[in-house]
C-alpha positions in Angstrom: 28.9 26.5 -18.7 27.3 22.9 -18.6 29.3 19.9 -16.4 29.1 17.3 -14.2 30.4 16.2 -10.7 29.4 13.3 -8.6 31.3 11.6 -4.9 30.8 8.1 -5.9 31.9 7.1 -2.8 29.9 9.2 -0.3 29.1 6.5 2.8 25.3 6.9 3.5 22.9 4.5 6.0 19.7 5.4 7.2 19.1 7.5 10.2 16.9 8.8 12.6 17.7 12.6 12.6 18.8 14.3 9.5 21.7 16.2 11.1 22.8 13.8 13.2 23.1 10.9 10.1 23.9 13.5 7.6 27.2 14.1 10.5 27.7 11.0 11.0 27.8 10.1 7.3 30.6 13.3 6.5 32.6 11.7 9.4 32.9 8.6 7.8 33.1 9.8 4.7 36.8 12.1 5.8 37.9 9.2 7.8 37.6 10.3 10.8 36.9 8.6 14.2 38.2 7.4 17.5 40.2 3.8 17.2 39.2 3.1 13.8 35.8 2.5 14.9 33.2 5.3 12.7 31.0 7.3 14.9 27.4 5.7 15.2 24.7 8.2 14.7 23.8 8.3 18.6 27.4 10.0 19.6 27.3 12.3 16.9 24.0 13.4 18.4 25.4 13.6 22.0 29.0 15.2 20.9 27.0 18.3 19.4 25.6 18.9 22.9 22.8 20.0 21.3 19.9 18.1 23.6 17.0 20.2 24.6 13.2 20.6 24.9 10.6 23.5 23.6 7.2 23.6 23.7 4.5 25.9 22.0 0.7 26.0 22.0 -0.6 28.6 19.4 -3.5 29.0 18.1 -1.9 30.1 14.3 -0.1 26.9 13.8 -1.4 23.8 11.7 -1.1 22.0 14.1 -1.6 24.0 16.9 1.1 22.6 19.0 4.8 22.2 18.4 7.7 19.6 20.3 11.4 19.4 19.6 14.5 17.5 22.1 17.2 19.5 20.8 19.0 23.0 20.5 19.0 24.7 17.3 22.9 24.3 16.0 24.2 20.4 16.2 26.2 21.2 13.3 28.1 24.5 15.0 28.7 22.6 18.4 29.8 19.2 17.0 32.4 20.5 14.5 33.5 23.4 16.8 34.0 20.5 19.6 35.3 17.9 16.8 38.1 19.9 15.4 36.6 20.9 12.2 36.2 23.8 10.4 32.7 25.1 9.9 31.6 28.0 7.6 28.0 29.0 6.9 27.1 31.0 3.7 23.5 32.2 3.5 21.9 34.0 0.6 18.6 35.5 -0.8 20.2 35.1 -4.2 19.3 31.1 -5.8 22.4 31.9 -8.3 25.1 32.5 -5.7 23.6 29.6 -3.4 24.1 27.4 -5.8 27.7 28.5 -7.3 28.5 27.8 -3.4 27.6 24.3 -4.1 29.2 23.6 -7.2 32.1 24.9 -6.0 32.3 22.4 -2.7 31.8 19.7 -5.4 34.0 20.8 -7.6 36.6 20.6 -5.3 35.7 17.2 -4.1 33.8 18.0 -1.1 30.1 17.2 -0.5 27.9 19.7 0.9 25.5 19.9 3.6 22.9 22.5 3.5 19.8 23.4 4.6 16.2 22.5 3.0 12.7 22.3 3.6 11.1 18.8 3.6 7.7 20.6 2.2 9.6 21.0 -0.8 11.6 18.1 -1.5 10.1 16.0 -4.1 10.6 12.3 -2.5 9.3 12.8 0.7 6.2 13.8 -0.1 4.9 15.8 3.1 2.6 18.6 3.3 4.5 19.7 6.6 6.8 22.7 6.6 10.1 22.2 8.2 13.0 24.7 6.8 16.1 23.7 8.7 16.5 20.0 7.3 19.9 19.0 6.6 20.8 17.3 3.5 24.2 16.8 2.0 24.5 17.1 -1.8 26.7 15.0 -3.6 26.5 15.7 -7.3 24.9 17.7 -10.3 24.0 16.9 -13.6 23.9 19.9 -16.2 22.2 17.5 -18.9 19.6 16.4 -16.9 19.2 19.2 -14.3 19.4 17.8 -11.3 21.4 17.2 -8.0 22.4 14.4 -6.0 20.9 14.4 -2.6 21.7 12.2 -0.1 18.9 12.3 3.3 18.5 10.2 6.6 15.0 9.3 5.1 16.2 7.8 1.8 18.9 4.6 1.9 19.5 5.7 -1.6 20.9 8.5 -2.7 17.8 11.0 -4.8 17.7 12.7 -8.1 16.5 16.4 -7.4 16.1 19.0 -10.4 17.5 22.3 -10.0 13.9 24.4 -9.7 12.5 21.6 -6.9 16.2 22.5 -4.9 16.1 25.9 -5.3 12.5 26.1 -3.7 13.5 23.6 -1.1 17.1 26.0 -0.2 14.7 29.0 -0.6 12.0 28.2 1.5 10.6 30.8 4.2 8.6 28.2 6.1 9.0 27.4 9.7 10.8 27.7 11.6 13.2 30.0 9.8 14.0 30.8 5.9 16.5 28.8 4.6 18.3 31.4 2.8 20.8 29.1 0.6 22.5 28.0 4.2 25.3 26.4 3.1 28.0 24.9 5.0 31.7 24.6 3.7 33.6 22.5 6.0 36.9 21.5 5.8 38.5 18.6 8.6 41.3 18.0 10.7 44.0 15.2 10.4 42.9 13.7 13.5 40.1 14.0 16.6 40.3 16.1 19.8 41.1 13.8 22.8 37.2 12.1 22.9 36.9 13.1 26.9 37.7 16.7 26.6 35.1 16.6 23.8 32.4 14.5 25.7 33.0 16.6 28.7 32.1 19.7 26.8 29.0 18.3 25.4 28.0 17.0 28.2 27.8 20.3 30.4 26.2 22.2 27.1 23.4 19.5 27.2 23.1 20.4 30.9 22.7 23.7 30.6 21.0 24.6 27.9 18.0 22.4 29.5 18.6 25.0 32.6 19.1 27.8 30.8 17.6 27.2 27.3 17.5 29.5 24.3 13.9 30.4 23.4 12.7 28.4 20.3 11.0 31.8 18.6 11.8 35.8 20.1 9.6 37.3 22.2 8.5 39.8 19.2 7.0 36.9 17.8 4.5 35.7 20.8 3.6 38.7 22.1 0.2 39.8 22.3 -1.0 36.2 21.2 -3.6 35.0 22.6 -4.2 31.4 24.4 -1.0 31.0 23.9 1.9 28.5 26.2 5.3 28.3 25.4 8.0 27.0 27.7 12.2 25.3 26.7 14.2 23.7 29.3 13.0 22.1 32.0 10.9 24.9 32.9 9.4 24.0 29.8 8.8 20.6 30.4 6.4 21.8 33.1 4.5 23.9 31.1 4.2 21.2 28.4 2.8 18.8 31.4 0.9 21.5 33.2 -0.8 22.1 29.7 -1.3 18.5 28.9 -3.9 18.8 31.1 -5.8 21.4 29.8 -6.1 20.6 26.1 -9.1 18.7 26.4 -10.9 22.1 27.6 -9.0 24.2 24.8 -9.4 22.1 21.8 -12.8 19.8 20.4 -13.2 16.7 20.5 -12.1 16.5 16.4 -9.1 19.3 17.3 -8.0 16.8 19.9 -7.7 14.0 17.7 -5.7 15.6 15.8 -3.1 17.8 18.2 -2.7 13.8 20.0 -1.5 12.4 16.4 0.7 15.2 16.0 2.0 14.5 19.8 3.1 11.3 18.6 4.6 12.4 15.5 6.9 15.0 17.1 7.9 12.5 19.6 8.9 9.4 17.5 8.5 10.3 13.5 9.8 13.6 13.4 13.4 13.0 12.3 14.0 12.8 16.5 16.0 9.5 15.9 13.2 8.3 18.5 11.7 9.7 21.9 12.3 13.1 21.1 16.0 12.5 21.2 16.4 10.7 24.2 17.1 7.0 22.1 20.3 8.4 20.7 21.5 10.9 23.3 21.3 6.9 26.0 23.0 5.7 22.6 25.7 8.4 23.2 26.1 7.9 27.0 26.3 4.2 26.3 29.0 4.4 23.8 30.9 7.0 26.8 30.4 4.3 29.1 32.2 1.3 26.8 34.7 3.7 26.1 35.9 4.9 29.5 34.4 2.7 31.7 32.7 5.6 34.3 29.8 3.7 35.9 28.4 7.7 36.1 28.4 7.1 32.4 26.1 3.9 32.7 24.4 5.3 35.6 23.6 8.4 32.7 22.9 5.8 30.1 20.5 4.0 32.0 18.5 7.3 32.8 18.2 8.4 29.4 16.6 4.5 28.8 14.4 4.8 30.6 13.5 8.7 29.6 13.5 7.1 26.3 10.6 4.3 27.2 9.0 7.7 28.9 8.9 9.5 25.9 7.8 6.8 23.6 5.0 5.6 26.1 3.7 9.1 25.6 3.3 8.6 21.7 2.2 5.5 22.0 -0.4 6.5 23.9 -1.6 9.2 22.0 -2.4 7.2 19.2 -3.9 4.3 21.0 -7.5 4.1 18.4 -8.9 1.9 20.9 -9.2 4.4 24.0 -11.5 7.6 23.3 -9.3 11.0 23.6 -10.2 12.5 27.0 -9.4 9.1 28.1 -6.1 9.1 26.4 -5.6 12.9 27.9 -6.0 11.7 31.3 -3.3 8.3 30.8 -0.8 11.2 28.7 -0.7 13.1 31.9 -0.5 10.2 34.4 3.2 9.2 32.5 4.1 12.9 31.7 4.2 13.7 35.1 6.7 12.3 35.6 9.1 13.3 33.3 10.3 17.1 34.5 11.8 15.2 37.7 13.5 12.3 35.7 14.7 15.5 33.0 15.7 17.1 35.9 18.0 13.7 37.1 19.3 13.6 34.1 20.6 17.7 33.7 22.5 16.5 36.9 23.9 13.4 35.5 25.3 15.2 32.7 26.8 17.9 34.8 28.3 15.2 37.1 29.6 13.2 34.0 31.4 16.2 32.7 32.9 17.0 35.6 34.4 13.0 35.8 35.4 13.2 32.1 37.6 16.6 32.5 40.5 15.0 34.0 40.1 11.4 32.5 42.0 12.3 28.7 43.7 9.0 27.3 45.8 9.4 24.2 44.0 10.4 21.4 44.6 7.5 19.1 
């Protein structure tokens, strides 16, 4: 059976962070928002309560370090907090993956699913990263190929069916893709936005006080020169071990592990400073909309963790300064950051505890 089904009107802007924007954009596109106004990619972020921080030295990886802001399911705390109905489908088998998506399409509804950047054709990248939301918007039996919308692309991008299938099949890090495909279905209206923010707020809070590991212990045992940390405990282990990498890796090694730095902070699809930009975005838009000053107090924090974060990557790739001397200024403004992170755990638990009782009428 041959067809053909594009959303011609699918709403799509860049964005900083594929799940974030590719949320945003299937927000927007079922009509859904607080007083007519559509979410901005920031409070998408910060409604998934999904800010973290991991951090892992090993000596296997290319390269041999690894950074990431956030938890590992945005999608299943934002639409669990938002109302709407989330169900994942994962497979080993390409056929049935792909029937899910037809399917979705063929009853109007565009997909989001899981990919690995390493194998999508238009970004070009030799770097492996599996759990990369896209949303898929059409196919083309003729020509063999989807329609793939991603927060790296303004436009939307012609993908053949073998190049997809690779990318939904990948077993890269950090996890396999398996054919994850979401079918989601939305409510009528939004949950009262405070309830909501309040939620997100305390999950923020605690999963940097009590966060998930970003790999099982099965996996790092017996590994050695090895550091690993998430949460804020892990922000002092990043910092701790900041100091040490000019005595673990050479001179060239260096070079390298500081580009990457950089990258992980500001290029990695982190929507900037490893998250922080649009988490102040989110506390910014809480603050317009309910007029806390915690909420600006919050706001103003995560500025300024955001100028933290970004100094760091700057840094880093400053070609000017030789790299044990841009070790030594790395660690100067990283140590600073597990007591702002800390600050800023307890502003979100404090906000959350202001936003509880303060439900206006859902619009």
């Amino acid at each position: 059976m041959t067809g053909r089904r594009v959303i011609s009107d699918y709403p799509h802007q860049l964005a900083g962070h594929c799940g974030s924007g590719a949320l945003r954009d299937l927000m927007q596109w079922a009509q859904l928002s607080y007083d007519d106004t559509p979410l901005d990619e920031g409070t998408v972020f910060g409604l998934g309560g999904e800010l973290g921080f991991s951090y892992l030295r090993h000596p296997a990886m290319s390269p041999p370090i690894y950074l990431v802001g956030r938890g590992p399911d945005l999608t299943g705390g934002f639409t669990r907090r938002l109302g709407i109905t989330a169900t994942q489908h994962t497979t080993d088998d390409p056929g049935e993956g792909w029937a899910w998506v037809r399917d979705e399409l063929d009853h109007g509804y565009p997909v989001l699913c899981w990919a690995d950047i390493a194998h999508l054709p238009y970004l070009r990248v030799r770097l492996s990263m599996s759990r990369h939301d896209i949303v898929i918007t059409g196919y083309d039996d003729h020509t063999r190929t989807a329609t793939v919308i991603d927060n790296d692309r303004a436009d939307p991008q012609p993908v053949g069916y073998e190049a997809l299938a690779r990318a939904r099949n990948s077993t890269g890090f950090p996890a396999p893709t398996r054919h994850t495909t979401y079918r989601l279905r939305y409510p009528t209206h939004l949950p009262p936005l405070a309830d909501t923010a309040a939620d997100a707020c305390h999950a923020a809070a605690r999963a940097l006080r009590h966060p998930q590991p970003l790999l099982p212990t099965s996996q790092l045992d017996g590994v050695t020169d090895l550091a690993h940390g998430a949460g804020l405990d892990g922000l002092r282990v990043f910092v701790d071990d900041l100091r040490r990498w000019p005595d673990v890796f050479t001179p060239t090694q260096l070079d390298t592990v500081l580009t990457a730095l950089a990258a992980f902070i500001d290029k990695a699809g982190t929507g900037g400073s490893l998250f922080r930009r649009l988490q102040a975005d989110y506390l910014h838009y809480l603050n317009q909309r309910t007029g806390l000053p915690l909420a600006g107090q919050a706001a103003d924090l995560y500025a300024q963790l955001t100028q933290h974060w970004h100094d760091l990557a700057r840094i880093a790739t400053t070609a000017t300064t030789d790299t044990s001397n841009r070790v030594t200024a790395l660690t100067d403004t990283a140590r600073h950051l597990p007591e702002l992170e800390q600050h800023g755990a307890d502003l979100l638990d404090l906000l959350a505890r202001e936003l509880s009782p303060y439900a206006p009428e859902t619009p």
